[in-house]
N, C-alpha and C positions, 0 to 999 in steps of 0.2 A: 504494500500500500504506500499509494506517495501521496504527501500535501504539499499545497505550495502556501505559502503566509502571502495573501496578493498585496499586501498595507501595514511593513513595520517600520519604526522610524527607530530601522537599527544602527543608525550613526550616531543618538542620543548617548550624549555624556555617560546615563546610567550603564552602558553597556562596556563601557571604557574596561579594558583591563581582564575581559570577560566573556572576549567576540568568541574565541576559540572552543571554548568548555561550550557557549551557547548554540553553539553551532552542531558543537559532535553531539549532545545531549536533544536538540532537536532532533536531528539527522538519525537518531538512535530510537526515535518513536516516529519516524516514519518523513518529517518536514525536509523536500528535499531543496527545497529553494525559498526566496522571500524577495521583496520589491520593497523598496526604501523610497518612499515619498522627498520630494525637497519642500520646504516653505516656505526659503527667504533667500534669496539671493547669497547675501554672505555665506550660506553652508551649503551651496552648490556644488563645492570642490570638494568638502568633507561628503557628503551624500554618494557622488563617484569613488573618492578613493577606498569609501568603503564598500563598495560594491565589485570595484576592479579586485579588491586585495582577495577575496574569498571566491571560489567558484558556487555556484547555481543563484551568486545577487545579482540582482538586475535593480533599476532606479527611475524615476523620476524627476523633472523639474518641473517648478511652478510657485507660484506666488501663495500664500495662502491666506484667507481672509483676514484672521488676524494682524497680519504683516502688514497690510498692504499702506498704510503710514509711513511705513518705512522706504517708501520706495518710491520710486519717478518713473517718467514714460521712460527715463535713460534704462531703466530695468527691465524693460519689455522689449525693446530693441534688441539688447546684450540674453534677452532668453531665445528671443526667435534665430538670433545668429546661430547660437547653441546649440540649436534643434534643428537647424536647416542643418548642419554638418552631420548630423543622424550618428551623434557620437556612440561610441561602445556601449553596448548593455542599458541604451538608455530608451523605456521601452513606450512610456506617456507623458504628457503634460499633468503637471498637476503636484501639491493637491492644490487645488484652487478652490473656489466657490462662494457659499453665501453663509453668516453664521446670523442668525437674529438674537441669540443670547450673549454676542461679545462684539462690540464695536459699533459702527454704524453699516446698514444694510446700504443707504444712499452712498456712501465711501467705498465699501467692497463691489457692489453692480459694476463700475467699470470694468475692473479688474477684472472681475471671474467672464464679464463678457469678451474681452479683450481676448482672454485664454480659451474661449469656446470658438473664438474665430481661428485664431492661429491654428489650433487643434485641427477643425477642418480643411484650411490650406492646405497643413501639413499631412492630412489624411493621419493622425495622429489618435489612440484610445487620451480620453479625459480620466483623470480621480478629481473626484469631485467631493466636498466637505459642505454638507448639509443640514444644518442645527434647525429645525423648526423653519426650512424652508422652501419643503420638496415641490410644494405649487409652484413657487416663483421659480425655483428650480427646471420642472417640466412647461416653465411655461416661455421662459429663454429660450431652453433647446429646441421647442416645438417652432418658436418665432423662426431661431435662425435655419430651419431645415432640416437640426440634428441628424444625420445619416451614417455615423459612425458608430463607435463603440465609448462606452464612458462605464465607469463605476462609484455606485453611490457608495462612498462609502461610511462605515457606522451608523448604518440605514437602521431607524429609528421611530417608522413613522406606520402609515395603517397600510391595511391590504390594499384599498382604491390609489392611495398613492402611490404605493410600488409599482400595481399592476397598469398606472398611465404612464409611469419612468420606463418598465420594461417593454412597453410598447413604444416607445422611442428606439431604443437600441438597449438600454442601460442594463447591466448588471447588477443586482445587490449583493452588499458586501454584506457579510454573517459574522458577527463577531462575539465579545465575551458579556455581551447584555442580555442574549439568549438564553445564558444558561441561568437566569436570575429569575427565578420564578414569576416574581411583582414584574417581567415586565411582559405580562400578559396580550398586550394591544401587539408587540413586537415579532412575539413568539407564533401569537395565531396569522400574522403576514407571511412570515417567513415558512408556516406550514401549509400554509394555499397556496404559494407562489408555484411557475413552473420549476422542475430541479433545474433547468436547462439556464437557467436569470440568476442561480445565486454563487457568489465567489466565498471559499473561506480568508478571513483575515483575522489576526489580533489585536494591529493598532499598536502594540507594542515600546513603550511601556506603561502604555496607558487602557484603556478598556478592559480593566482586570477581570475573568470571570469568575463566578462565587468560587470561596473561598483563597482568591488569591489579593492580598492588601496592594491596597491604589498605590501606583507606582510602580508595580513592581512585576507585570508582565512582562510574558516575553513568548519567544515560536515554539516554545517546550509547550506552552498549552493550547497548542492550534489542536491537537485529538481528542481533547477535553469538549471544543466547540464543534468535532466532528460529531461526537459521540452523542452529546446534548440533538446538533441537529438532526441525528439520524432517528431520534429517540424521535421527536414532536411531532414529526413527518412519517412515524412506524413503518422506516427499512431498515435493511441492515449498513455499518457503515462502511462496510468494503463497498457495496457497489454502488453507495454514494459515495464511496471517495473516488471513483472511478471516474464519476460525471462530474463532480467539482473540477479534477483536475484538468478535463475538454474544456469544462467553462473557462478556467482562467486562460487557459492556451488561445483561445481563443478572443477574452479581451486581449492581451499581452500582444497578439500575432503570432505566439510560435506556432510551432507544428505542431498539428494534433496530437503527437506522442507527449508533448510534453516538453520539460525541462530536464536538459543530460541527456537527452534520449536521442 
């Protein structure tokens, strides 16, 4: 059985000192690879080299709502450069998007539009970061023509919302809020959804699933959120982990075998 982590942000300080042990310890419960989001320019370079340095990481760039203060049109120039050179192992934009619970929604709109355009120039998958704002969300994509592929990730919201996003193109992302009983609105989307829409990720090191303290996730509990989603949905989790692992190959681009394969 293979997982892939489609959303760790394993370049995070917390993992300083600790890449290696996390890695064979994933890698020893089945994780054979992960995707490390960017969210600000400044860690652009940290996000790569940690990606280059390990086999089966792959990465992302992109702005992310939070940031986007921090940053100029000169930042969107200096990302498109970046991505037009289709640099190594670097597989979408993102994570970009809309956050309604941290900053201003009027302030990030440019932003995550800006990154929905270049995406489709670039024929490029989106990560997409979505706080209580999956209509505005599907309602961008739907404006701009969305015909790609994108992933919501730390998909949080009801079945009608998922299932207008996955009619877009989009993926949901399945993370460690599933396995938390109380989030019942989460748990019954993600068991109606098709299996064919959902990606696993952790979010890493943050979205701890029960029993693990805030902070302090990591890709050692991506089978913990197989196991949970294979329970809610009543299969088994081998031949869902079968079908997760097409889904991601298929936001990411690879081949359908997968990742190493």
């Amino acid at each position: 059985m293979q997982l892939i982590d489609a959303h760790c942000h394993f370049d995070f300080p917390q993992f300083d000192g600790r890449r290696e042990t996390e890695l064979e310890q994933a890698r020893s419960h089945g994780v054979s690879g992960l995707v490390i989001p960017g969210v600000r320019r400044p860690d652009w370079g940290r996000v790569r080299q940690t990606a280059l340095a390990h086999d089966g990481l792959f990465y992302c760039l992109g702005i992310h709502p939070w940031f986007v203060d921090e940053h100029s049109e000169e930042d969107l120039v200096a990302l498109e450069q970046l991505l037009t050179s289709r640099p190594e192992r670097c597989v979408a934009i993102g994570e970009c998007g809309l956050d309604r619970l941290r900053g201003s929604l009027e302030a990030q709109w440019p932003w995550f539009e800006a990154q929905v355009t270049l995406a489709s120039e670039l024929n490029m998958p989106l990560v997409i970061h979505s706080v209580k704002t999956h209509d505005e969300v599907h309602g961008l994509l739907n404006r701009k023509q969305w015909g790609g592929r994108a992933l919501i990730h730390g998909f949080s919201g009801s079945f009608q919302q998922a299932e207008k996003l996955v009619g877009l193109g989009c993926f949901i992302g399945v993370g460690g809020v599933i396995t938390h009983p109380l989030a019942r609105k989460t748990r019954d989307a993600i068991a109606r959804l098709p299996p064919e829409s959902l990606v696993l990720e952790t979010d890493a090191p943050d979205m701890a699933p029960e029993g693990v303290r805030p902070g302090q996730n990591s890709p050692v509990y991506l089978p913990q959120i197989l196991d949970t989603l294979a329970e809610i949905r009543g299969v088994e989790p081998e031949a869902l982990a079968r079908v997760l692992k097409r889904n991601v190959s298929r936001l990411y681009g690879w081949p359908a075998a997968g990742i190493g394969e």
